[in-house]
C-alpha positions in Angstrom: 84.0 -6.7 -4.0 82.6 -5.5 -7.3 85.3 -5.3 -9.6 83.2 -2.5 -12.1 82.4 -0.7 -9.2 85.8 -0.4 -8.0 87.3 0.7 -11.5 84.6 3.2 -12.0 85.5 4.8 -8.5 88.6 4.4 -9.5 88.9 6.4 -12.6 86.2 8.9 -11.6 88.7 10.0 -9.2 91.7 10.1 -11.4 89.3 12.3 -13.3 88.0 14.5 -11.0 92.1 14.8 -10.5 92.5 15.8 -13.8 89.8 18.3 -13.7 91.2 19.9 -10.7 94.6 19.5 -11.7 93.6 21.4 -15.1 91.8 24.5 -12.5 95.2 24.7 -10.5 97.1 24.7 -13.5 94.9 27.9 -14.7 95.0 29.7 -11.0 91.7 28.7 -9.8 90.5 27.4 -6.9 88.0 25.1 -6.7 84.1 26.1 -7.4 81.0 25.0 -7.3 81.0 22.3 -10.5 84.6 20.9 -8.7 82.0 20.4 -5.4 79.6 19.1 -7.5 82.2 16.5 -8.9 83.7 15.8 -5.2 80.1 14.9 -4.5 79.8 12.0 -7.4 82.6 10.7 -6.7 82.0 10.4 -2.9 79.2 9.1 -3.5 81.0 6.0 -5.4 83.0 5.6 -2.6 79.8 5.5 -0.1 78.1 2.7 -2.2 81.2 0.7 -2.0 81.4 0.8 1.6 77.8 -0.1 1.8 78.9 -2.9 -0.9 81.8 -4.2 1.2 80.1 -3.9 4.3 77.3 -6.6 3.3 79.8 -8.9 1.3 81.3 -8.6 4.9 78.2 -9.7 6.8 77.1 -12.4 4.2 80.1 -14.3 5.4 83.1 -13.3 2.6 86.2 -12.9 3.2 89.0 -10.9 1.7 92.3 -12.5 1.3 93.9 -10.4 3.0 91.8 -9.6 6.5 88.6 -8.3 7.2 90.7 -5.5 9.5 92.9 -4.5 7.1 89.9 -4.3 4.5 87.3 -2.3 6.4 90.2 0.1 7.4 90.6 0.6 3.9 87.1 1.3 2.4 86.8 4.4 5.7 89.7 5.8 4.1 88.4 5.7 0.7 85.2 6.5 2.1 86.6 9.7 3.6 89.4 11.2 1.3 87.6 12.9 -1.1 85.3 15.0 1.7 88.3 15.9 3.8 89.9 16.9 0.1 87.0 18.8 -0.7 86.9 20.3 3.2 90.6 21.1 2.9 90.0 22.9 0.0 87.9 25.1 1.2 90.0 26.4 3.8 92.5 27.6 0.8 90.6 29.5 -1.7 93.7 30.1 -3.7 94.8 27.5 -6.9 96.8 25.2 -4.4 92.8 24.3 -2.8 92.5 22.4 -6.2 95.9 21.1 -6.0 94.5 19.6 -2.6 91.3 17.9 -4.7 93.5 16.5 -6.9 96.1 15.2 -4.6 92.8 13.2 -3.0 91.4 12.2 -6.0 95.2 10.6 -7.0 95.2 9.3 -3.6 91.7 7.6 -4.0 92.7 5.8 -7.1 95.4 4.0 -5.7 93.4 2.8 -2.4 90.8 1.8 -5.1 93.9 -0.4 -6.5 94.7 -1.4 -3.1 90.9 -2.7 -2.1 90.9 -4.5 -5.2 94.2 -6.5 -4.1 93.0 -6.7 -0.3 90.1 -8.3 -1.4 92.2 -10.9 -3.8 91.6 -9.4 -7.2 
């Protein structure tokens, strides 16, 4: 894995966290710059699946399975869309509160690929 990449995903989601976290905080739901943020930071998570997906095929290995890895870079790969989705369906403060929860949730699998892969 790339380590930089990894820690960059990682705290652009504890960010985007923040961010929402801040909107909830203030009774808003999430608009269109929170999208907009959701969108950068999924797209992190899409160029480390495409990274992890071709250290895969050139023949490394993570330390901990290739199973356990791959299953963890579709739910990285995923979380902050069905965040973002989720929080569309509540158009009240606790839609941001959703955003955040992801973008939390995101960091730590970002922590978690990192020690799959035997950082």
């Amino acid at each position: 894995m790339l380590n930089p990449l990894t820690l960059v995903t990682g705290v652009a989601a504890l960010l985007l966290a923040a961010w929402c976290s801040w909107a909830a905080r203030r009774d808003q739901p999430t608009k269109d710059w929170h999208f907009i943020g959701m969108a950068v930071v999924s797209l992190l998570a899409v160029v480390q699946l495409a990274v992890g997906i071709v250290q895969l095929a050139r023949g490394e290995d993570p330390e901990q399975g290739k199973t356990i890895f791959v299953a963890y870079l579709l739910g990285a790969f995923a979380c902050i869309p069905a965040a973002g989705f989720m929080s569309l369906a509540e158009r009240t403060r606790w839609g941001s509160v959703t955003v955040a929860a992801g973008g939390v949730v995101l960091a730590v699998l970002e922590v978690r690929l990192y020690d799959i892969w035997g950082g």
